[in-house]
ROLO-962823 format. One line per 3 residues: number of its first residue (from 1); their letters; for each residue z, x, y of C-alpha. Coordinates in Angstrom, 3 decimals, padded with zeros to 6 digits. Each point is the difference from the previous one (the first is absolute). Example, Ala and Ser with C-alpha at 12.3 -4.5 7.8 and 13.67 -1.06 7.14 Angstrom:
REM ROLO-962823
1	AS	007.800:012.300:-004.500  -000.660:001.370:003.440
END
This chain:
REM ROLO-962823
1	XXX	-080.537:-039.823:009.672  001.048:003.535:000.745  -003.847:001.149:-000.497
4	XXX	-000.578:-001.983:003.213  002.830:002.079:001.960  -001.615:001.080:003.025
7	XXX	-000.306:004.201:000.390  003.043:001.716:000.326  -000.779:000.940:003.523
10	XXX	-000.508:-003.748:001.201  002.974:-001.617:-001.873  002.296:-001.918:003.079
13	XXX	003.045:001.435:000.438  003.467:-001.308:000.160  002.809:-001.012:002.208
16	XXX	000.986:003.983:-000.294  -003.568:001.567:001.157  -000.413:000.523:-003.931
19	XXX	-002.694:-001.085:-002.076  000.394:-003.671:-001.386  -001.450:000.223:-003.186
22	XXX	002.008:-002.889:-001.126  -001.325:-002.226:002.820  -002.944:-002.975:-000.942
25	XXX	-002.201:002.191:002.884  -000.153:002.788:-002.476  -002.193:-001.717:-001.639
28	XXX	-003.830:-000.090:000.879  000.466:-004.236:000.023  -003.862:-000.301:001.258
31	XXX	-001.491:001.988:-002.346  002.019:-001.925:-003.036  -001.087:-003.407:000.827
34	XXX	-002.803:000.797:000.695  -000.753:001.366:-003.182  001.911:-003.489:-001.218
37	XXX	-002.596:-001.795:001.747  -002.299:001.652:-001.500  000.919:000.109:-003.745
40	XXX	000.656:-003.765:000.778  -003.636:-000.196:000.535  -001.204:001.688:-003.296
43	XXX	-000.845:003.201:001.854  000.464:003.582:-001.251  002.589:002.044:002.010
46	XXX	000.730:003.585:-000.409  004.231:000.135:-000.078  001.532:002.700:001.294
49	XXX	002.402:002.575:-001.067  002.836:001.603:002.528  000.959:003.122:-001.213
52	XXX	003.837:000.464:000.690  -000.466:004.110:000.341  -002.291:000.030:002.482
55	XXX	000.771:-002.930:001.499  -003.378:-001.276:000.389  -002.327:-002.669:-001.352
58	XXX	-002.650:000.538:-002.604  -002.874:-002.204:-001.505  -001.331:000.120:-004.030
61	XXX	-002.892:-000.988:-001.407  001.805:-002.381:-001.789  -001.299:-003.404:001.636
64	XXX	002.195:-003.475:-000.537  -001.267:-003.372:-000.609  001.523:-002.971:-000.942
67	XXX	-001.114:-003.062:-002.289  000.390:-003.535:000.168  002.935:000.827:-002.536
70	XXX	001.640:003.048:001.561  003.048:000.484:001.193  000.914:002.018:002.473
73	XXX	003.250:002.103:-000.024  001.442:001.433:003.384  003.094:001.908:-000.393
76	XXX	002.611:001.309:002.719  002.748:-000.766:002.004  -001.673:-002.253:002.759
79	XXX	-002.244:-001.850:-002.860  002.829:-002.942:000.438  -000.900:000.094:003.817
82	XXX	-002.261:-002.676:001.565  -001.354:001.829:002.818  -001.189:002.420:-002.882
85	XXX	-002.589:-002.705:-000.731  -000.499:-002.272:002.398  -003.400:-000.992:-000.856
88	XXX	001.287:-000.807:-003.959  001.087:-003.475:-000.622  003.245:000.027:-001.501
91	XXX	-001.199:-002.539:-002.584  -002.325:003.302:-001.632  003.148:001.962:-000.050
94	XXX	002.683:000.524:-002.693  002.787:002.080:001.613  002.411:002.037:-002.484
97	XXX	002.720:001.815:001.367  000.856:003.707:-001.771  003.252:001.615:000.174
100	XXX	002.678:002.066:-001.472  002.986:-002.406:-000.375  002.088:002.466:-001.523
103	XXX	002.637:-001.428:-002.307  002.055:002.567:-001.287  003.524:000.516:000.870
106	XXX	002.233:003.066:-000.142  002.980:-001.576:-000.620  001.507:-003.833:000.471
109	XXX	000.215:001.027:004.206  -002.948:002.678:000.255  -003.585:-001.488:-000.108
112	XXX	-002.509:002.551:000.611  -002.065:-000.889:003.302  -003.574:-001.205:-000.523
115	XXX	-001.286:002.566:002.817  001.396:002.947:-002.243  -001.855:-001.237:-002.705
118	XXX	-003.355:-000.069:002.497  000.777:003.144:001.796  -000.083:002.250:-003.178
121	XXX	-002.974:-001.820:-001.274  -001.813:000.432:003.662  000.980:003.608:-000.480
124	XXX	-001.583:000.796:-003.193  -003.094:-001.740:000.821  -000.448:001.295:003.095
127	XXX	000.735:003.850:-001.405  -002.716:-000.771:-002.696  -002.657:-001.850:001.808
130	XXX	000.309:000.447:003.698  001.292:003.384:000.704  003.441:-000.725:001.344
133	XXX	002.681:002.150:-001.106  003.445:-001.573:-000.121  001.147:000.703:003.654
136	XXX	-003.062:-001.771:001.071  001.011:-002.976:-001.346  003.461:-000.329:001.020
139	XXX	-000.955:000.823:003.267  -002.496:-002.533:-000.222  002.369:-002.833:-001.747
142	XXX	001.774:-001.627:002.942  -004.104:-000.813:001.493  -000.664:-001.665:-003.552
145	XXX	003.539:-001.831:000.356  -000.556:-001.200:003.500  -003.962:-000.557:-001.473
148	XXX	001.617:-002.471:-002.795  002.539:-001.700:002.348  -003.091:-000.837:002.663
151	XXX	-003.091:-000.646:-002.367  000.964:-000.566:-003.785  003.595:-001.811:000.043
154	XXX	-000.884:-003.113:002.697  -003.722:-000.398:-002.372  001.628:-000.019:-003.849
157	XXX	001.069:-003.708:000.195  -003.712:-000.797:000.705  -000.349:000.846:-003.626
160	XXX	-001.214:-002.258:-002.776  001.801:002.554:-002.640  002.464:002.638:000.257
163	XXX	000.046:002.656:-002.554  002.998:002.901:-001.094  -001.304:003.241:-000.602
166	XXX	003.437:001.808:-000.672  000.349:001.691:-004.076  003.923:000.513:-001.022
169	XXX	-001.180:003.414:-001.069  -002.525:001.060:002.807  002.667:002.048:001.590
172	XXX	000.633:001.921:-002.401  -003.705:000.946:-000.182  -000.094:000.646:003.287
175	XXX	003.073:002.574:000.267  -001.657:002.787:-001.548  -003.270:-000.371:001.904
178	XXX	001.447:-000.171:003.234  003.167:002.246:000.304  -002.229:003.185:000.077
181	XXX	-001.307:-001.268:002.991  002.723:-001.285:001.553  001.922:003.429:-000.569
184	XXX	-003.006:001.681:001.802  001.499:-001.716:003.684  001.723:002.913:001.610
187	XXX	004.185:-000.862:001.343  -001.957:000.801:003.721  -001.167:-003.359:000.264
190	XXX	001.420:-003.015:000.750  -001.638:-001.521:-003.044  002.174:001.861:-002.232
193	XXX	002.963:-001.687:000.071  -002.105:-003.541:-001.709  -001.584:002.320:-002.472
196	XXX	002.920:001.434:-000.788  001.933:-003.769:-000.932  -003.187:-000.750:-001.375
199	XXX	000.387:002.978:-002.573  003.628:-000.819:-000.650  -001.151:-003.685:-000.622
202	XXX	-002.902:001.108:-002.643  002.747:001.592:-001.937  001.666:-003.407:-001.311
205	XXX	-003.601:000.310:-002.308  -000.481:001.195:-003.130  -003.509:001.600:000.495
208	XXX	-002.866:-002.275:-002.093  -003.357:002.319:-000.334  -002.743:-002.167:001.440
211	XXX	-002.100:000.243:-003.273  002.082:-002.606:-001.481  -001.740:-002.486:002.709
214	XXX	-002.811:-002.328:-000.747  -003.121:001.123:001.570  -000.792:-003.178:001.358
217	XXX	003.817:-000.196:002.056  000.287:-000.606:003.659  002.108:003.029:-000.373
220	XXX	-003.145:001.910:-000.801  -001.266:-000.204:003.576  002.917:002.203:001.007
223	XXX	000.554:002.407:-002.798  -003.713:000.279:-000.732  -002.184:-000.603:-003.556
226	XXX	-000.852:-003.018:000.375  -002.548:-001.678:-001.873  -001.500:-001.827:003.213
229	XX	-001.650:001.771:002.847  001.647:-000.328:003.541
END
C-alpha cells in the first residue's frame, strides 16, 4: 500500500498543520481500486512504486496480472480497513493481522513495552531504506502513535488471524545496529532525552552479530540481507 501514497507535496495534513502521512487520505484510494477493478477483470496494470527519498511516485515496466488462481497480497497498516476497499467483498478477503507482541520481560515487574520494540525497528529501517536519520524518527513517532491509535488499533479485531512477530533475541541484534545512530542525536534537541533512555535500555543486551540470523527472518527486513526482495 505505501506505493500508492500520494506525492509528498499532496499528502493531507493533520490536526497540527503537519503532514498526515499516517492518515487513510495519504493514500491515492482511487487510483488503488481502480487498479483492483481492473486486475479483477483480467487486465494488465502497471503498479507503481513511491520512492520514500524523493517523495514521489514512480511507474516500472513491470506490468501485474492476475489468474484465475492468484492471490493477491496487500500489505500495510489500513489493509484491515474497510473503506480501504470498498468495492471488495469481504467474502474474497482473508485478513491477517501483523504485529510485534513483544514478550520479553526484564525482570518479574519490568516488561519491556511493545512500542520500544517497534520504535528501534522503525528506526533502523527507516535509516536504511528511507533516508531518515534517528531524530527524524523520534520526531516523527508520536504522528505514527496517534496514526496506530486512529487507523490500525479500532481495525485489528476485524482480523481472521493475528500473528506475533517479536524474536527473544531480536534486541540484541538490534543494539549494535542502532546505537551509532542514536548517539548521532545532539543533547540540543528535545529528542535527546528518549534516545538517551533508549541507549541506557539497549545496554541490558548482550550484542548478537546479525550474521547469526536466518536470511529468510522477519528480522531481515530491518537489519538487511535478506533473502527476499522488499
Amino acid at each position: 500500500l505505501d506505493d500508492y501514497f500520494l506525492d509528498r507535496d499532496k499528502t493531507p495534513l493533520g490536526e497540527d498543520g503537519k503532514p498526515d502521512f499516517e492518515a487513510l487520505e495519504a493514500i491515492d484510494l482511487e487510483t488503488l481500486n481502480d487498479h483492483l477493478r481492473r486486475l479483477a477483470a483480467g487486465e494488465s496494470v502497471e503498479i507503481p512504486r513511491y520512492d520514500f527519498i524523493t517523495g514521489k511516485r514512480q511507474w516500472h515496466e513491470k506490468p501485474l496480472k492476475l489468474s484465475n488462481r492468484s492471490i493477491l497480497i496487500m500489505e500495510g497498516i489500513h489493509a484491515l480497513n474497510p473503506r480501504l476497499t470498498p468495492g471488495v467483498p469481504d467474502g474474497k478477503k482473508f485478513k491477517i493481522y501483523i504485529s510485534c507482541f513483544t514478550s520479553v520481560a526484564m525482570d518479574n515487574f519490568s516488561r519491556i513495552p511493545t512500542t520500544d520494540n517497534r520504535l528501534l525497528r522503525r528506526m533502523i529501517r527507516d535509516n536504511a531504506t528511507r533516508g531518515n536519520d534517528a531524530l527524524r524518527t523520534l520526531t516523527l513517532w508520536p504522528s505514527v502513535r496517534h496514526g496506530e491509535e486512529k487507523h490500525i488499533f479500532p481495525y485489528q479485531e476485524n482480523a481472521d488471524v493475528m500473528v506475533n512477530t517479536s524474536l527473544f533475541y531480536e534486541l540484541g541484534v538490534i543494539r549494535p545496529i542502532v546505537e551509532p545512530i542514536l548517539r548521532e542525536i545532539p543533547d540540543t534537541v528535545p529528542e535527546y532525552g528518549e534516545a538517551h533512555r533508549l541507549l541506557e535500555f539497549l545496554d541490558n543486551f548482550v550484542p548478537i552479530a546479525p550474521d547469526e540470523i536466518p536470511l529468510d527472518s522477519v528480522l531481515r527486513e530491518f537489519v538487511g540481507g535478506s533473502s527476499f526482495k522488499y
